[in-house]
C-alpha positions, -999 to +999 in steps of 0.1 A: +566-223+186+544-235+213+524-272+217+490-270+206+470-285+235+430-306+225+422-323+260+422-317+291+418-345+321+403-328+353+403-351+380+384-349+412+394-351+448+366-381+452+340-399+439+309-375+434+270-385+423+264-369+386+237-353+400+259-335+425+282-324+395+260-305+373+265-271+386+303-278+381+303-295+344+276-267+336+303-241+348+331-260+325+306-263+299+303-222+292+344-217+300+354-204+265+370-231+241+353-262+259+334-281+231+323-311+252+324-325+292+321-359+295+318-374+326+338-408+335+313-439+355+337-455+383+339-487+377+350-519+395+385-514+379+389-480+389+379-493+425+408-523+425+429-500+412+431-477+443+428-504+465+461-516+451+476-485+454+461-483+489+481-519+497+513-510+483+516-478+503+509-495+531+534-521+524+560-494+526+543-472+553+550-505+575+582-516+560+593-479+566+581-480+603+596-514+613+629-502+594+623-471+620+621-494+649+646-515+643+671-492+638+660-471+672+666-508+692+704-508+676+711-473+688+695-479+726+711-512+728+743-494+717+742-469+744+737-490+772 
């Protein structure tokens, strides 16, 4: 027996003006089985959200990179 699904969450690439989006949600609109598209406002949480996300991967991005670095000065120093 298979899951019977009732939402679907389509997320986009980036932030878009409504009035940018009507051809697509009109498009989703007439797919067969969609009863509804409701659009989702950005808000300020949505926006420190990312920006938290943005921070953290570049915590390890640089953590990564002097880890990189350092280990690169062991081996030359090793060498010589």
């Amino acid at each position: 027996m298979t899951d019977r699904i009732r939402h679907l969450t389509i997320t986009l690439d980036e932030d878009t003006r409504d009035d940018d989006l009507k051809s697509i949600v009109s498009a989703i609109e007439h797919v067969r089985g969609v009863a509804n598209v409701l659009p989702t406002i950005v808000t300020a949480q949505d926006l420190l959200a990312r920006q938290a996300v943005r921070a953290e991967i570049q915590e390890h991005l640089y953590a990564a990179v002097e880890s990189a670095f350092r280990h690169d000065r062991r081996t030359q120093t090793k060498e010589r």
